[in-house]
N, C-alpha and C positions, 0 to 999 in steps of 0.2 A: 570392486569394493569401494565403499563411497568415504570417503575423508572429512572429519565431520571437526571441527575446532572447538575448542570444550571449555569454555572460558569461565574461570571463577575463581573463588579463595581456594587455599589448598585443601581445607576441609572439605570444601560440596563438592570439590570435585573427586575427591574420594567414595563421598559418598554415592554420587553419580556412577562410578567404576563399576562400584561392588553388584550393581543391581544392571550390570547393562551385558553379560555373560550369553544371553539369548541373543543378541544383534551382533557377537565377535565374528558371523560368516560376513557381515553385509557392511558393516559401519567399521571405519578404523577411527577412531580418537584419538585427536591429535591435543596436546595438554597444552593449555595457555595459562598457569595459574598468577593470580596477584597481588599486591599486598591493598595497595590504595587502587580505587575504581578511579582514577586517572590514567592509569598504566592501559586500561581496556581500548582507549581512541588507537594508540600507536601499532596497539598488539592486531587490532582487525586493518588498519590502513598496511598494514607492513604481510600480514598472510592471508588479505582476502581472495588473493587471484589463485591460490595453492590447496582450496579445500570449497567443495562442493557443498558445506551447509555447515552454520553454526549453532553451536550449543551454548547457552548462556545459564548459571545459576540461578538467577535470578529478574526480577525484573530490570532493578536497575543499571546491572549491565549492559543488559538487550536494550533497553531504550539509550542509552549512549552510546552503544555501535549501531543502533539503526538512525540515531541523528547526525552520525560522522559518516555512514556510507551510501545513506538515500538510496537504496537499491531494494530490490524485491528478492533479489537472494534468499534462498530459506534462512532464514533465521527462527529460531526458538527457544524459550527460557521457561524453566521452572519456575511456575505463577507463584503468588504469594497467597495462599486461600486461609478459608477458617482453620481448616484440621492446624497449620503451622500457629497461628494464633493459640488454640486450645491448647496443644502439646507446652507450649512456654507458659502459658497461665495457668495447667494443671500443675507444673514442674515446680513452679512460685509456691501455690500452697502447699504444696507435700513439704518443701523444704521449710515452709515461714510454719508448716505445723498451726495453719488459721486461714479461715478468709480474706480474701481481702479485698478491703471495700473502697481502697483511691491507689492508683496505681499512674505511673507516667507513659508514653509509648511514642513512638516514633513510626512512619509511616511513608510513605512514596505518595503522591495526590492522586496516583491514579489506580492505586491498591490500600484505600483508608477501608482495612476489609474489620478493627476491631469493634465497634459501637454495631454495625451487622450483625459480627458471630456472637455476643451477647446477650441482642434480642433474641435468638433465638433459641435460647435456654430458659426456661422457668425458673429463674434466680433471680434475686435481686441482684440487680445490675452495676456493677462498683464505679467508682466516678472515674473515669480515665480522663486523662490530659493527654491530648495530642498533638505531635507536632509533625504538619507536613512540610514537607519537602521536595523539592525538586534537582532536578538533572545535575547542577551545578552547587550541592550541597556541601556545606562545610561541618567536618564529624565534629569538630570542637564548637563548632556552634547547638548540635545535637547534645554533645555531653552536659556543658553549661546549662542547657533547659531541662535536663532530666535532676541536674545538679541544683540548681534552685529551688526547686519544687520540694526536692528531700530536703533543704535546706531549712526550707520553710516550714516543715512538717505535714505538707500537702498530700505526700506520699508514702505506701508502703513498701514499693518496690519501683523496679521500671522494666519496660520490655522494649526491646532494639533490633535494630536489622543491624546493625554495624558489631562485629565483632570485639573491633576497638574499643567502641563506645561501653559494649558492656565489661568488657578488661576492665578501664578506666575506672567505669562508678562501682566496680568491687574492691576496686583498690582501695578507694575514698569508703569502703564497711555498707555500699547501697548495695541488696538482695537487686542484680539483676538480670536478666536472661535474653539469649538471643532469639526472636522469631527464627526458625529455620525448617527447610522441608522436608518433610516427611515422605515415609517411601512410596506412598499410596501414588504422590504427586507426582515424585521422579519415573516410577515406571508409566502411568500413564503419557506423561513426557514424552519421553521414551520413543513409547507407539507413536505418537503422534509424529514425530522427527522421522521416522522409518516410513511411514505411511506417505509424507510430505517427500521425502528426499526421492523412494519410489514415483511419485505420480510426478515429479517435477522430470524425473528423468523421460517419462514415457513421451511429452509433452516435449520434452527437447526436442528427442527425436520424429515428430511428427513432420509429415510433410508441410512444407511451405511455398508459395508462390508469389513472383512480384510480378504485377503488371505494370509497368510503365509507361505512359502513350507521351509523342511530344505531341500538342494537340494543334489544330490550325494547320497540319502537317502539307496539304493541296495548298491554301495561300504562301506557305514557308517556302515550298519547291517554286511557285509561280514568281515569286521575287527574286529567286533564282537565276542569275544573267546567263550562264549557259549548264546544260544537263551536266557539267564535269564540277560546276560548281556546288551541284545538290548534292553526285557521289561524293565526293572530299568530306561534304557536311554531314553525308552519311557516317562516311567512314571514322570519321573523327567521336560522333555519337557513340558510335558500335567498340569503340574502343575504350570508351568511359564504362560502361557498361561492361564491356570483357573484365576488364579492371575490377569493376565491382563483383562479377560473378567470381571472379578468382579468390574474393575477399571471404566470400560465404559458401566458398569451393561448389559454387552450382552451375547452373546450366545454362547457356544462355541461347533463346529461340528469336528471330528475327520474324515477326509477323507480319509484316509491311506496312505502308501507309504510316509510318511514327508510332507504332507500338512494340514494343518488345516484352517478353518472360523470362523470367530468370526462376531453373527450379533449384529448391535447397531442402533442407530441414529446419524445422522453425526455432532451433537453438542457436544455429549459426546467421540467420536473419536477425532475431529479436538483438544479440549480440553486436551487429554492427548497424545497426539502425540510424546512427548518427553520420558514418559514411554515407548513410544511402541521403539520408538528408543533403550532404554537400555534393554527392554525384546529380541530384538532381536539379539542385541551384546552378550548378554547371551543366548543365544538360540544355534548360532555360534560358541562358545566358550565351550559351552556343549558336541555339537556334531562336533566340531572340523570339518566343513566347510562352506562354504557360504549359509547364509538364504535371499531369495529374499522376497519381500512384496508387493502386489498391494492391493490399495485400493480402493471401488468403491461408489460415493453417486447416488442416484435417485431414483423420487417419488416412486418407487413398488421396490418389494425385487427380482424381476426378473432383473429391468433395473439396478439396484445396482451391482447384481451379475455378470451381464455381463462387466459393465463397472469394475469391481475389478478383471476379466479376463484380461482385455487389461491392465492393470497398472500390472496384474504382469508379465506376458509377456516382454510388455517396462522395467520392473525393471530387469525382467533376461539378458537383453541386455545388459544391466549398466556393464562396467567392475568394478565398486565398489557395486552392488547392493545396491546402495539408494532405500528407500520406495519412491512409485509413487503415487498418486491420481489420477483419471482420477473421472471429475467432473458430473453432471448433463445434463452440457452443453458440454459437451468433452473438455472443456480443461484440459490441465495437468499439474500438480503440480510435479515436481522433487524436493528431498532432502524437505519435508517440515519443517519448522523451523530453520532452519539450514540456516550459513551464504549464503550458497552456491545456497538457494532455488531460482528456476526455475518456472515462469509460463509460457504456453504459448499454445497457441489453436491448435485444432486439426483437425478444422473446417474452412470453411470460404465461403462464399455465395458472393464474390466479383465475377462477371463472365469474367471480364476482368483476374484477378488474375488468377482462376481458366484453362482460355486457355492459358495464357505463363506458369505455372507448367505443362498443358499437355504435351502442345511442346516441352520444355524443360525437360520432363521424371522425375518431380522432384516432392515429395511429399506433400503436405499440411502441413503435419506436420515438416516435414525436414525444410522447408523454414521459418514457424515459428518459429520453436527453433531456427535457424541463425538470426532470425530477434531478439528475444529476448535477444539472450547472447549478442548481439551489442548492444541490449541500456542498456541491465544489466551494462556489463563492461564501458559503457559511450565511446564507441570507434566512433569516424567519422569516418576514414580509419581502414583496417586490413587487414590481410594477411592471405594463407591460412594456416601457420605453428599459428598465434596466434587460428584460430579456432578451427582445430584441434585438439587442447590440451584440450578445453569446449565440442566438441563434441564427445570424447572415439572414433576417427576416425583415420586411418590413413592420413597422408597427402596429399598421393597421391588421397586419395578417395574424400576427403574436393576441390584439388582442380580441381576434375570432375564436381564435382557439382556444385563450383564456375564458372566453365567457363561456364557450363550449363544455368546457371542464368545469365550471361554475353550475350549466345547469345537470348535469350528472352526478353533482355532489364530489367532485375529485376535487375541489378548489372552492376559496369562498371570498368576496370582497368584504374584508373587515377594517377601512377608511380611506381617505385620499389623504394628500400629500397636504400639509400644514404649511408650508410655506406659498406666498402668492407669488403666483407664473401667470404669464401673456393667457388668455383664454379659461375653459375649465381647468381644473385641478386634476392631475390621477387618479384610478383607484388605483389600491395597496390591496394588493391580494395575500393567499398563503393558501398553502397545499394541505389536504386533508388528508 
């Protein structure tokens, strides 16, 4: 049974309860409920190691446990959609017994879902004021702008995510009601958390493989002043390595020549990733040159092995040799954990896509990775001297393949750089 942490006020998470009866074989719920959304940072830093996936309320629970724990952890919350919207502004007129045509509201920045579910009604559309908010929100500063505006006569009501908030402005005689979710939402939820928690487990336990090689490993032994000085340097290797295998309880295989395998499942790999990081700096550091690393997951310990072939291949490319991943599904993982980490596919079953990379002589994977470090670095425009520097390329080569995808239509130069440099200017490209 999977232990699920179930974070919110004490109301949603009743209401969560009552509708979760179908998952009591599979899912245990574990109750974290709170008053103020401050309490949520300490509540997930203090039991995240003790439950297998969480359950949030709401959005803005989940986005301030996923900005305190930076993890990929299943996490999950009750969205905020129209139906929650409608349900509070149908509830407004039945009680106000009228239309209403100015109203206040309150909002997350990344769920402003009311001036939306409006439109999509054949009504005349009432004036809402709205105030958004972010992560670090203060509810008396929400109360005082809903408090103004009635003040002012700007409003007929108000509608809140904060429960407080709406206490407050019925205290002070303002009609106002809380946004809150609806069942439809919760049990779709629901599935979705049981669906995740399932597929997160199968994926745990998949096989996983680390290649290791110390590389230059013939020059390493040749500098070696007598053969008892290479065993030692062996042996001392082979022991970092035991050490790590014992970490991720797998297996460790001596290939010779400075390569070694270590097999596991890819739960207890992706979990100590950060050892393997530092076994490897010391691995380097021992044998006094570069050690590459591929890593490979998939259902059989044949398709593992093969794909922790091609990740370290890609890693020996790396002019810093970062450990690779290379996944189930081919995509690949560079640098993982680390600020620097890289996803991106190595695959792709678009056939449109697939005939302008022919034409264009340009790779699957190449084009992906260019597609990835643009939205990693947040860039609309760039240049081929910014690529370059992400992709261990020369310039010259980055901008073969830019114009490559220029002339297939996957990219377009739309001006050069506005400031004046030694020689011509750049172009500024951008991806289509």
């Amino acid at each position: 049974m999977y232990k699920i942490g179930l974070v919110g006020l004490k109301a949603s998470i009743e209401q969560i309860l009552d509708l979760s009866d179908e998952y009591k074989h599979e899912l245990e719920f574990i109750l974290f409920p709170y008053v103020q959304t401050e309490e949520v940072e300490n509540i997930v830093i203090e039991h995240h190691p003790h439950v297998h996936a969480w359950l949030f309320s709401g959005p803005l629970p989940y986005e301030i446990a996923k900005k305190t724990l930076g993890t990929d952890k299943i996490m999950v919350h009750v969205p905020a959609t129209e139906s929650g919207f409608y349900k509070s502004f149908l509830e407004m007129i039945y009680e106000q017994g009228k239309i209403i045509e100015h109203l206040s509201m309150d909002t997350m920045s990344s769920n402003n879902i009311g001036e939306e579910a409006l439109s999509q009604l054949n009504i005349k559309i009432p004036t809402i004021y709205t105030k958004v908010f972010e992560l670090d929100v203060d509810s008396n500063e929400l109360l005082h702008f809903h408090l103004d505006l009635w003040n002012k006569g700007k409003t007929e009501g108000a509608l809140s995510c904060f429960p407080s908030v709406c206490e407050a402005l019925r205290e002070n005689g303002i009609p106002a009601y809380r946004m809150s979710m609806s069942k439809m939402e919760i049990r779709q939820t629901l599935r979705i958390l049981s669906e995740k928690v399932k597929t997160s487990y199968f994926k745990d336990t998949q096989i996983g493989v680390e290649i290791i090689e110390v590389e230059f490993f013939n020059r390493v032994a040749e500098e070696m002043k007598t053969p008892y000085h290479l065993q030692y340097l062996e042996l001392r290797l082979k022991e970092m390595l035991i050490q790590m295998g014992e970490k991720i309880n797998g297996s460790v295989s001596e290939k010779g020549n400075g390569r070694y395998m270590i097999f596991s499942s890819r739960g207890a790999i992706e979990r100590e990733i950060i050892s393997l990081e530092a076994t490897v700096q010391k691995l380097a550091f021992e044998a006094d040159t570069t050690v590459a690393v591929g890593i490979g997951f998939g259902d059989t310990a044949y398709s593992a092995e093969i794909n922790a072939f091609r990740a370290i291949q890609h890693s020996k490319e790396m002019k810093k040799r970062e450990i690779v991943i290379v996944q189930d599904d081919g995509k690949i993982v560079e640098s993982p954990g680390k600020q620097n980490e890289l996803q991106y596919a190595s695959r792709t079953q678009n056939d449109i896509l697939i005939e302008k990379l022919k034409k264009g002589n340009i790779s699957v994977k190449t084009y992906k990775k260019i597609s990835a470090i643009i939205q990693k670095m947040g860039w609309r425009d760039f240049t081929t001297k910014d690529l370059a520097t992400h992709l261990e390329m020369t310039e010259r080569n980055v901008r073969r393949i830019v114009t490559d995808m220029c002339e297939v239509d996957l990219a377009q130069c739309v001006g050069k750089e506005a400031y004046a440099t030694r020689g011509r200017p750049s172009n500024i490209y951008r991806l289509l």
